[in-house]
SEBAZA-383559 format. One line per field, with one value per residue (C-alpha): residue number from 1; y, z, x; chain. Coordinates in nm, 4 decimals. Each point is the difference from the previous one (the first is absolute). Layout:
N
nr = [NUM|...]
v = [Y|...]
w = [Z|...]
u = [X|...]
kette = [A|...]
//
This chain:
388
nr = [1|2|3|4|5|6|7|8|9|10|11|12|13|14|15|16|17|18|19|20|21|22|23|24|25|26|27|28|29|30|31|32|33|34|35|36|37|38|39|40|41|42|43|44|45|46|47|48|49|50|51|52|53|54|55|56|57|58|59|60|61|62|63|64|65|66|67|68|69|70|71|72|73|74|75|76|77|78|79|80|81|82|83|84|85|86|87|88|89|90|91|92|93|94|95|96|97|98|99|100|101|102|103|104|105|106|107|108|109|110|111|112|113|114|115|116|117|118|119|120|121|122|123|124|125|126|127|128|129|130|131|132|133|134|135|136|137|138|139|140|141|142|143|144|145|146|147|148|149|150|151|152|153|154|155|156|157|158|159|160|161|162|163|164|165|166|167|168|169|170|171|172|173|174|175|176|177|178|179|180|181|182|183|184|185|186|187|188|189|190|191|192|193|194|195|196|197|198|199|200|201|202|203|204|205|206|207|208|209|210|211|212|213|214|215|216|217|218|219|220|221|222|223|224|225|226|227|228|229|230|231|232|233|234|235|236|237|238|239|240|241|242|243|244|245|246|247|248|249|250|251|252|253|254|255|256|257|258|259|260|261|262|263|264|265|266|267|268|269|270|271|272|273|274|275|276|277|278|279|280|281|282|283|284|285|286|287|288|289|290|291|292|293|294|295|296|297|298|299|300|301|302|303|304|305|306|307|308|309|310|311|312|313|314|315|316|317|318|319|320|321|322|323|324|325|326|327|328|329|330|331|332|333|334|335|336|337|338|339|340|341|342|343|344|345|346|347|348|349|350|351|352|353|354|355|356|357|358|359|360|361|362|363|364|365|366|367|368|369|370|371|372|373|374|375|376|377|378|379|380|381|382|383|384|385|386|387|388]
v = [11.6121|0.3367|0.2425|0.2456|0.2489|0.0283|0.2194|0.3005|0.2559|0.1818|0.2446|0.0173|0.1832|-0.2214|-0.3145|0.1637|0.1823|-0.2418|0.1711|-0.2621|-0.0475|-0.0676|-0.2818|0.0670|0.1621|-0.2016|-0.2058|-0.1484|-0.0252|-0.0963|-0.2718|-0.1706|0.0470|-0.1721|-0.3191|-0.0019|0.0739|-0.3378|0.1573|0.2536|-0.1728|-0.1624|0.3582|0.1416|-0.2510|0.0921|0.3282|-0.0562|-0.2179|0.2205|0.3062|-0.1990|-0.1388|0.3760|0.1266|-0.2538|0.0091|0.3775|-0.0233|-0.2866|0.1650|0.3133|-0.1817|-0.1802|0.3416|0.0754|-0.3408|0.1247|0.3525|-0.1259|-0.2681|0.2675|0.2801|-0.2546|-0.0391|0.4113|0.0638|0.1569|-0.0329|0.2649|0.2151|-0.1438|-0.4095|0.1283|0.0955|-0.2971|-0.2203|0.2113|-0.0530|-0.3802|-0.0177|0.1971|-0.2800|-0.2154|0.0506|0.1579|0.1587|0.2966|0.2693|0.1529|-0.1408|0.2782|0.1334|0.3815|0.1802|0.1355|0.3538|-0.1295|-0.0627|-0.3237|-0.1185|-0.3035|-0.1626|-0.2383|0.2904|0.1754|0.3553|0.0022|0.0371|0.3555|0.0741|0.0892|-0.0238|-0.1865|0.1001|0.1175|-0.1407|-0.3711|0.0607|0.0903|-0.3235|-0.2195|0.0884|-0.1145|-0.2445|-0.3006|0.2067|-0.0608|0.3356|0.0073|-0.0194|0.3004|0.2237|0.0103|0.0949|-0.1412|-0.3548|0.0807|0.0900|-0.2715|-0.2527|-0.3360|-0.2698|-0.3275|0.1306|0.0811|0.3380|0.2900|0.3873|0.1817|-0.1647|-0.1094|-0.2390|0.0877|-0.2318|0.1585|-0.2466|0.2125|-0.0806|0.1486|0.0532|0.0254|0.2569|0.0219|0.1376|-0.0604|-0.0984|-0.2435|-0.2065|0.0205|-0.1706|0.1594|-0.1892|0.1505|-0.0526|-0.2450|-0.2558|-0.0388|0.0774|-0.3082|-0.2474|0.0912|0.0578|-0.3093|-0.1487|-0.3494|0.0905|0.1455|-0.2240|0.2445|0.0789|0.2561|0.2022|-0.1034|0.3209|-0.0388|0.3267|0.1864|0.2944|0.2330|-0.0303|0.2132|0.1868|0.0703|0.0964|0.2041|0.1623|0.1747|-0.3317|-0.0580|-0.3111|-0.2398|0.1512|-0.2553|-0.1653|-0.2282|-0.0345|-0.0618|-0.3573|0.3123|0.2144|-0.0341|-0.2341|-0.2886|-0.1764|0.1578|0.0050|0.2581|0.3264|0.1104|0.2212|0.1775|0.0331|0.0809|-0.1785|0.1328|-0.0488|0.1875|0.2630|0.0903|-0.1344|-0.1716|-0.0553|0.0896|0.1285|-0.1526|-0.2905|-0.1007|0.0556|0.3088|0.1369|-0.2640|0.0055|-0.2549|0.1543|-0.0562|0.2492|0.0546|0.1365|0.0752|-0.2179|-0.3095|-0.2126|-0.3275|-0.2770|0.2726|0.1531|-0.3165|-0.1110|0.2472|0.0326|-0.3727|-0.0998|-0.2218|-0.0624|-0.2170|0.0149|-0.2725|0.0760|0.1789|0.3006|0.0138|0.3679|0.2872|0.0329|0.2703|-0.0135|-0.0405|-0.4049|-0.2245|-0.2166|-0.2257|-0.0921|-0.0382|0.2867|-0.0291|0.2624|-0.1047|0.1814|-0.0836|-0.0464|0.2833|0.2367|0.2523|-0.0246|-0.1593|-0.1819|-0.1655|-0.1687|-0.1243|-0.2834|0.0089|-0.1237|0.1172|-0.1272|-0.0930|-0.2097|-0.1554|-0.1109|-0.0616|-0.3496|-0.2124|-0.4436|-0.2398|-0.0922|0.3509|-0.0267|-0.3539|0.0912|0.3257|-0.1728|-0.2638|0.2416|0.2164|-0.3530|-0.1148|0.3099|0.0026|-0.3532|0.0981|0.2648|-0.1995|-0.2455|0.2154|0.1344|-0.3095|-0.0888|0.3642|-0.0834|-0.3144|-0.2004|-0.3802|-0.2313|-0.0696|0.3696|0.1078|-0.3633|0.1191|0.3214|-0.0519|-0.2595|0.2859|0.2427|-0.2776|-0.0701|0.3768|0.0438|-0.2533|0.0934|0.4099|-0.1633|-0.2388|0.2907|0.2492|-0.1352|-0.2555|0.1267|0.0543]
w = [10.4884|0.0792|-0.3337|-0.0435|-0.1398|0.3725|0.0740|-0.2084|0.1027|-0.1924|0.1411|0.0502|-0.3151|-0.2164|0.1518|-0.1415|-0.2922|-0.2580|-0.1707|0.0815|-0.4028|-0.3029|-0.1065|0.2980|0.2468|0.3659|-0.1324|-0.2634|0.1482|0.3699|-0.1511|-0.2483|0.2880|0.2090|-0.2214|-0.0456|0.3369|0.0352|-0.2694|0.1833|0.1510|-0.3484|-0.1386|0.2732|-0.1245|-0.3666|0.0766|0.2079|-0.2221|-0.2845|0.1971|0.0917|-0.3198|-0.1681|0.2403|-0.0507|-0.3865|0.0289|0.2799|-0.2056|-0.3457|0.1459|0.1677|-0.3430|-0.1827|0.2997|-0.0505|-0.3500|0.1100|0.2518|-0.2580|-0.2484|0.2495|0.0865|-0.3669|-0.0239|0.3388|-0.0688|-0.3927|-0.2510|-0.1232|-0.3416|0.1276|0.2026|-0.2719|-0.1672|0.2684|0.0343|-0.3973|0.0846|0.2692|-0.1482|-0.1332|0.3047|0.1747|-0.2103|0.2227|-0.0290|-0.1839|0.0398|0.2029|0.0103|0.2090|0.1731|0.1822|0.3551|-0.1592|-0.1792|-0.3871|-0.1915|-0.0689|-0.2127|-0.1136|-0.1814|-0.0984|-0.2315|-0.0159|0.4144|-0.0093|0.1205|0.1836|0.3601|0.0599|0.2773|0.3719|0.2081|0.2693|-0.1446|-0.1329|0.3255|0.1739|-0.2864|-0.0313|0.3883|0.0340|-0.1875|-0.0521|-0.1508|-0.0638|-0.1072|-0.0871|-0.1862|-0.2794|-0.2749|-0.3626|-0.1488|0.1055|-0.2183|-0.2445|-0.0183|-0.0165|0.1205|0.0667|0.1354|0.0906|-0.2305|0.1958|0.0124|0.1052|0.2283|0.3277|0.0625|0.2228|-0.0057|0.1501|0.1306|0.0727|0.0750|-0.1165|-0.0365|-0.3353|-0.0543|0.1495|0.2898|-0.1764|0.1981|-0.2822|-0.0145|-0.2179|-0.0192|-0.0981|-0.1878|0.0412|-0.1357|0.3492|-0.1758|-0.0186|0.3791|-0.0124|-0.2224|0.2434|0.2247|-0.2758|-0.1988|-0.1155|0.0631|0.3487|0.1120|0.1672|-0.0306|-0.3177|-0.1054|0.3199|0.1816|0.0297|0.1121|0.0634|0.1727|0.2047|0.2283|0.3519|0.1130|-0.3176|0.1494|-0.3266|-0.1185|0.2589|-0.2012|-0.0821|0.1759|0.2174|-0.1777|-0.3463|-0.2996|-0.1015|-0.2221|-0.2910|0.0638|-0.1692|-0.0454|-0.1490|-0.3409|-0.1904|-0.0803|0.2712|0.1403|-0.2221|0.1851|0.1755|-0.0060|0.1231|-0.3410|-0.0398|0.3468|0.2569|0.2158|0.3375|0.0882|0.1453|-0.2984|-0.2711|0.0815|-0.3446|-0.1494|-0.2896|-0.0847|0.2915|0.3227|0.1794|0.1774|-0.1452|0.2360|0.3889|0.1654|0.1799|0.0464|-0.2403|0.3079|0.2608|-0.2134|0.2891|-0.0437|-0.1109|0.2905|-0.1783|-0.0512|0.3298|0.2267|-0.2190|0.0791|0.3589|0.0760|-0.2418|-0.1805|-0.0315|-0.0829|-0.0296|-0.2445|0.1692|-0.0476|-0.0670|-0.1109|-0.0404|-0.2074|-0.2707|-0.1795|-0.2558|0.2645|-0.0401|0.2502|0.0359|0.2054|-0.0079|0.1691|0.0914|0.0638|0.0168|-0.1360|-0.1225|-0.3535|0.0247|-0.0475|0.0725|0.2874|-0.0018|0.1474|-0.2396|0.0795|-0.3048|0.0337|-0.1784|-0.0237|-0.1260|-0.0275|0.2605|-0.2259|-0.2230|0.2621|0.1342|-0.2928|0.0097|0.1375|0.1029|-0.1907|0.2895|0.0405|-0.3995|-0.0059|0.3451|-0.1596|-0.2963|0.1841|0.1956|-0.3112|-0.1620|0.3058|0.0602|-0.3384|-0.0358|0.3652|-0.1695|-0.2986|0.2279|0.2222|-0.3321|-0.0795|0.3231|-0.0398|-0.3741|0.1186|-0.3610|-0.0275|0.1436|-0.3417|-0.1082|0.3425|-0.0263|-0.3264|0.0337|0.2986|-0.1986|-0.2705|0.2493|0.1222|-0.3093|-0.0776|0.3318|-0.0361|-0.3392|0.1174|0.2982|-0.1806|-0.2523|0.2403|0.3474|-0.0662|-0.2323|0.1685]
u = [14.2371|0.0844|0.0766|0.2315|-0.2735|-0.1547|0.2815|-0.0144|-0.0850|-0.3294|-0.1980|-0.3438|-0.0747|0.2178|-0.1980|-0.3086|0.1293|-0.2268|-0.3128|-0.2569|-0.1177|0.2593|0.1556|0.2976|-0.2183|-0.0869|-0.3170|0.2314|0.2914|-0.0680|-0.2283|0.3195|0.2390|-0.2320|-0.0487|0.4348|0.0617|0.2032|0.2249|0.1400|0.2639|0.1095|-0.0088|0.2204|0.2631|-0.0808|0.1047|0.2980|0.1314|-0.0869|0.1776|0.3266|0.0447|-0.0189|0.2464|0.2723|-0.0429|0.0813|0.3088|0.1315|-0.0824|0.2001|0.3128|0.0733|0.0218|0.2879|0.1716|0.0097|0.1220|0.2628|0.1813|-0.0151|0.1882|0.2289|0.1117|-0.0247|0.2305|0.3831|-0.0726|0.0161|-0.3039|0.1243|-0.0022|-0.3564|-0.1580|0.0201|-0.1193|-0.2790|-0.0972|0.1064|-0.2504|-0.2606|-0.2194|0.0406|-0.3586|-0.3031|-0.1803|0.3004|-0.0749|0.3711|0.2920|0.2515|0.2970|-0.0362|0.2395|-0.0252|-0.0699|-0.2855|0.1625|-0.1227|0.3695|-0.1077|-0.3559|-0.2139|-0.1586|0.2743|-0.1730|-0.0138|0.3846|0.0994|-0.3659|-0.0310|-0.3701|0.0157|-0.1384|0.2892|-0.1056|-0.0364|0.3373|0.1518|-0.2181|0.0914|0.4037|0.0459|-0.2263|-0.2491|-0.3390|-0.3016|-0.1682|-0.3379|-0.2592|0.0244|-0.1011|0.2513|-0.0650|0.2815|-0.0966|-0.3285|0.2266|0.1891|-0.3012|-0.1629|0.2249|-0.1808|-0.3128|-0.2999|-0.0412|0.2274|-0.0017|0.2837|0.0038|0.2976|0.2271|0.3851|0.2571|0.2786|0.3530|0.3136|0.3271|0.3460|0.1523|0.3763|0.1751|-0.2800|-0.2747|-0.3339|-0.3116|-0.2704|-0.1338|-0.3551|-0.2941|-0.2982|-0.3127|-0.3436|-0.2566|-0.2054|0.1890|0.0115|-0.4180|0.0090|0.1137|-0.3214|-0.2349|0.0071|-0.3499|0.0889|0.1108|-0.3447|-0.2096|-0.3304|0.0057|-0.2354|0.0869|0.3551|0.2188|0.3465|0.1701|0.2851|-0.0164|0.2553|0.0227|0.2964|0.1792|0.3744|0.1543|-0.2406|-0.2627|-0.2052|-0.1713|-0.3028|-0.0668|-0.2820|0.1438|-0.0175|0.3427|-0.1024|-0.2538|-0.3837|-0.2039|-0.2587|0.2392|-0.1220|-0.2785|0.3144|-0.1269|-0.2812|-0.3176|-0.2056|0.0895|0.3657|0.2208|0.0877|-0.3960|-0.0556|-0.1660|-0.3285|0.0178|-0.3047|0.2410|0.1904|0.1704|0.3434|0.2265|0.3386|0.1278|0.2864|0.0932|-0.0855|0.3326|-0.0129|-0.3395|-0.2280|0.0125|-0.1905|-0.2572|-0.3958|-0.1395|-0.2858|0.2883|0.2940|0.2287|0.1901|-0.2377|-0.0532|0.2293|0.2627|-0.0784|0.0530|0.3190|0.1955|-0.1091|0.0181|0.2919|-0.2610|-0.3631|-0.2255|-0.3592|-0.2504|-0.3887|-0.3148|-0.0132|0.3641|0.0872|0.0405|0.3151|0.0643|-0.2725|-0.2515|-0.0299|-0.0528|0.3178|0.2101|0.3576|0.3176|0.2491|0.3730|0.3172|0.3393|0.3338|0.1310|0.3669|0.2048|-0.2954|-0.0157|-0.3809|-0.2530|-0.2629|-0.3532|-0.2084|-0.3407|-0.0921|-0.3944|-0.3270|-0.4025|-0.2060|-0.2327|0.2097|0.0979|-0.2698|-0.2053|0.0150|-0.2371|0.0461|-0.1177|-0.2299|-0.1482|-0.0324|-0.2215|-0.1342|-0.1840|-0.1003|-0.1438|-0.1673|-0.1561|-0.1396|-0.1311|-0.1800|-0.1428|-0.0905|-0.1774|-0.1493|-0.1806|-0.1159|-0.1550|-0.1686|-0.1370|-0.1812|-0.1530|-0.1097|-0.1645|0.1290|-0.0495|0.2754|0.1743|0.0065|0.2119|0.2121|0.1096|0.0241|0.2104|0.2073|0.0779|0.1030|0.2327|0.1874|0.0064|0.1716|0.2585|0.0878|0.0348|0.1895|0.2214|0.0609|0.0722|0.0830|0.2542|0.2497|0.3678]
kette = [A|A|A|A|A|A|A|A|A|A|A|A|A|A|A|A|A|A|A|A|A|A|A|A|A|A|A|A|A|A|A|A|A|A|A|A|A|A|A|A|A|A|A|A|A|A|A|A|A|A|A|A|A|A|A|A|A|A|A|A|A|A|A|A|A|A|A|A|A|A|A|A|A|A|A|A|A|A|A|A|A|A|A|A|A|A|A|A|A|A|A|A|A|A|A|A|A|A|A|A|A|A|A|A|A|A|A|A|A|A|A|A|A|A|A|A|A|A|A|A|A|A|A|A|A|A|A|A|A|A|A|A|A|A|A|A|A|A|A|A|A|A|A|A|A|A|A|A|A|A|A|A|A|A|A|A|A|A|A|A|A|A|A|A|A|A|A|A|A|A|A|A|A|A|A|A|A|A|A|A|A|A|A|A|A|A|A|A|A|A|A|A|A|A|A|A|A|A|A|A|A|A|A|A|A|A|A|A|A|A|A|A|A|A|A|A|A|A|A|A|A|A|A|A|A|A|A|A|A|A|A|A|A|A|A|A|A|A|A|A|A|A|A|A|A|A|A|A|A|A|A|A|A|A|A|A|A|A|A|A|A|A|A|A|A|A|A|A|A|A|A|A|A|A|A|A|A|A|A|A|A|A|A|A|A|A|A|A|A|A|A|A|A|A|A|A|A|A|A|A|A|A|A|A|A|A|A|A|A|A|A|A|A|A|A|A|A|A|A|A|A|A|A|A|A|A|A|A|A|A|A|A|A|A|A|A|A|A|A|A|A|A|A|A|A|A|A|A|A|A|A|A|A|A|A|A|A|A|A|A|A|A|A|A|A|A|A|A|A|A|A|A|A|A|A|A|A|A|A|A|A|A|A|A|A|A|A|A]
//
């Protein structure tokens, strides 16, 4: 059965790129891919599955926030700032995840809130106001510290990335606004990140990245946009990004999130790291065999790449879902389990006979001695070989 893995595209280097000792380097590792070879197809449709399923949660997650958006402008459109305002405290407990639903004018003024003290500010970007006033935009993710401010909503994390909905409406008298909703970034890194949803899990990363930033250039392609599994020690209980990670060329952490502060590169080069790499070049990728390749902390992985636009975004979006070659492949069958044990009693039982015929002992001194070793084995064999 042909994989989709034979077709990416890894150089030379990154098909040797293993140290040969270690726990992940090519003794290890080329010898556990070998014995679940036959799993690489299943694990090509783990992933896919895995990545599909991700994506749709998000494009779904985000067009239910703009059903909410459009029914409320509908209410909002040729009403009074007086008769908006109170839809907009009406509506203000509708979804959760919101940490301010509010009404801003095409020159940038909060008109009306959930938020009472954000009445009167103009701290939004110009830009996103000028977007947002014409058209349905999602801007972000972004940095904004008054979404720190504000606090966590639904999610156990929180700092100042952002995601602002943008739905424009017309007032009375003509007046162009929007109504817009606030929502801190990791809520959205929630719907990728939950434990129950990672198959691998001591190792599975799922994580979004930019492609092609039209909104705002300055943001690099393979830049993070959502929060890192390794962020923190919540979920992972070794190295973390906070901490720092070693790569053996440098030290890659943050100091206060992910988003923006991580590009996806292999610490060795400083490029695109290969999953990233072939993503965006291909549209998607997918790779699950030895000797995976490098992420950004220098691990061995495999995974599945795909690109995707979240609705009412101008940008272009990849995410990786991913998991350590070695976890991966730790497992071994049952029958390579019995099969080895087998093999180790044999040998020794081999071993004592061949002993015995050396030691020249009497005939009932090597019957029972063989008879002990017998019932020894089966009991380390019953206690060790056979239990699910």
């Amino acid at each position: 059965m042909a994989l989709k893995s034979d077709l990416m595209n890894l150089t030379d280097n990154e098909r040797r790129w293993l140290p040969w000792w270690g726990g992940t380097g090519k003794l290890a590792m080329g010898w556990s891919c070998y014995l679940n070879r036959g799993m690489y197809a299943t694990n090509e449709q783990i992933f896919e599955n895995l990545a599909r399923t991700r994506r749709d949660a998000l494009i779904s997650w985000a067009e239910h926030k703009w059903s909410f958006l459009e029914t409320l402008g509908g209410k909002l459109n040729e009403v009074s700032l007086e008769a908006a305002s109170m839809e907009v405290e009406r509506s203000s407990g509708r979804l959760r995840e919101i940490s301010e639903l509010f009404l801003v004018s095409a020159e940038g003024k909060v008109l009306a809130s959930s938020e009472s003290a954000r009445v009167g500010k103009s701290d939004l970007p110009a830009a996103a106001i000028r977007k947002g006033t014409c058209e349905r935009f999602l801007h972000g993710p972004y940095r904004d510290p008054v979404t720190r401010e504000l606090g966590k909503t639904t999610s156990r994390f929180h700092d100042a990335v952002t995601l602002m909905f943008y739905e424009p409406v017309t007032l009375d008298g003509g007046v162009s606004a929007a109504i817009c909703a606030r929502i801190p970034n990791d809520v959205m890194s929630d719907l990728i990140q939950r434990e129950a949803g990672h198959v691998f899990e001591e190792s599975g990363d799922n994580y979004l990245f930019m492609i092609e930033s039209r909104f705002d250039p300055s943001i690099q392609t393979g830049t993070a946009l959502s929060r890192s599994r390794f962020e923190d020690s919540t979920f992972s209980h070794g190295d973390n990004l906070k901490q720092g990670i070693e790569t053996g060329f440098g030290t890659v952490g943050v100091r206060e999130h992910t988003e923006f502060e991580i590009r996806f590169t292999d610490p060795a080069t400083g490029q695109l790291h290969p999953g990233v790499r072939e993503t965006i070049a291909k549209g998607e990728n997918l790779y699950v065999k030895y000797p995976g390749y490098s992420d950004y902390r220098r691990i061995p992985v495999i995974g599945k790449g795909l690109t995707f636009r979240m609705p009412g975004s101008p940008d272009l979006w990849g995410m990786m879902c991913e998991g350590d070659l070695e976890e991966v492949y730790r497992r071994r069958s049952i029958s390579w389990r019995l099969s080895s044990r087998l093999t180790v009693l044999a040998g020794m039982l081999w071993f004592i006979n061949v002993g015995l015929a050396l030691s020249s002992v009497p005939i009932w001194a090597e019957a029972a001695i063989n008879g002990l070793a017998i019932m020894a084995m089966v009991w380390f064999f019953r206690a060790t070989g056979v239990k699910p």
